[in-house]
C-alpha positions as CSV (number, residue, x, y, z in Angstrom):
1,X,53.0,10.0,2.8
2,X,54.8,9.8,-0.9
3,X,54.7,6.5,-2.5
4,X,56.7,5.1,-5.7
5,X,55.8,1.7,-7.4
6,X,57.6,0.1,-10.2
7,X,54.7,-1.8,-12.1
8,X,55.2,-5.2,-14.4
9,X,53.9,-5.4,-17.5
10,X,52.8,-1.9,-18.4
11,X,54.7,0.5,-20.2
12,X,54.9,3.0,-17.5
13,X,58.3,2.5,-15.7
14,X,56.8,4.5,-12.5
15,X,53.5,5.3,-10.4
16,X,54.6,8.0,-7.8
17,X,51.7,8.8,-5.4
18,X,51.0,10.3,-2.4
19,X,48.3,8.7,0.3
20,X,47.4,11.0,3.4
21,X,46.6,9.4,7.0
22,X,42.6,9.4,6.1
23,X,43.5,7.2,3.4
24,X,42.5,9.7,0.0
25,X,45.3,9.8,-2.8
26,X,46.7,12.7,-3.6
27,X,49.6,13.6,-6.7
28,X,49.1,10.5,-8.8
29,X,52.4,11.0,-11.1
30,X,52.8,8.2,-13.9
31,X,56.4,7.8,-15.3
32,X,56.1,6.9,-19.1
33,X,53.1,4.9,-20.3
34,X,50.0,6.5,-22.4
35,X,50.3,10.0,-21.5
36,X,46.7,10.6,-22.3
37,X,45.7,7.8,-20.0
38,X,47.6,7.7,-17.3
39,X,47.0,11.9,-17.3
40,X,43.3,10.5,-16.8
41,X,43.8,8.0,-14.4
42,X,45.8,10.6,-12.5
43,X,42.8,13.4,-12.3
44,X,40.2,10.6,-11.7
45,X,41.6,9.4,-8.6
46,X,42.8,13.3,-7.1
47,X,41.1,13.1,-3.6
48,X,39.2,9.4,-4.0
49,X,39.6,7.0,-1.1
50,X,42.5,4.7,-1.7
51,X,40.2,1.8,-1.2
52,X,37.5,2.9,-4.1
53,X,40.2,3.8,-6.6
54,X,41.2,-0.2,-6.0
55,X,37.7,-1.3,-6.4
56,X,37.5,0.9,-10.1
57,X,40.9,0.4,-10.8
58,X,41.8,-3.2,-9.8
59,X,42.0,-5.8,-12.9
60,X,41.6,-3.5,-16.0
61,X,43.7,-5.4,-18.7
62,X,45.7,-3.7,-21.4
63,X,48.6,-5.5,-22.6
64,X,48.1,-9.2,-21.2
65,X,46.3,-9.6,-17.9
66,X,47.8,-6.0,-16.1
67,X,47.4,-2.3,-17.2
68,X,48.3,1.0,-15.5
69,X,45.8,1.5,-13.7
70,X,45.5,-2.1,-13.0
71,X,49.5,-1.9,-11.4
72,X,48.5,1.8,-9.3
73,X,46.2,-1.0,-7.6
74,X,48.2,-3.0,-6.3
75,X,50.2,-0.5,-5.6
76,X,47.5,1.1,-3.6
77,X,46.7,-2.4,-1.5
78,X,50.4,-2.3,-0.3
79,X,49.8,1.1,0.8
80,X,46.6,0.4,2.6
81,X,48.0,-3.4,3.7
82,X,50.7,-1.3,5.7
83,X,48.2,1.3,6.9
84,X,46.2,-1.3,8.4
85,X,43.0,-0.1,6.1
86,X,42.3,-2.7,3.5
């Protein structure tokens, strides 16, 4: 199923993301941000387990307490809240 989160406090204005029904993430598209980075972040997680990428991701800081990959997180624990997963 296709996902889009609007993180705070990052300078990416967009995570679009796609989670299948086993739970693996799959077309990790950040909107703005540090290309470089985020490009990373996006190839990293390309088949992982939802659940792992928010035990790597989860609390990274950047600017402040909250990063990109630290927002795709929480973004992820929604996801997986609702799935009945987590």
């Amino acid at each position: 199923m296709k996902y889009s989160h609007v993180p705070k406090g990052t300078c990416s204005v967009r995570i679009d993301f796609e989670v299948d029904d086993e739970g693996i993430v799959h077309n990790t598209q950040f909107v703005g941000g540090c290309s470089g980075n985020t490009k990373a972040v996006s190839a990293l997680v390309e088949g992982m387990a939802a659940k792992e990428a928010v035990t790597r991701l989860e609390g990274i800081p950047c600017r402040g307490d909250t990063s990109c990959p630290d927002q795709f997180a929480k973004a992820l624990k929604k996801v997986l809240a609702k799935k009945d997963v987590l």
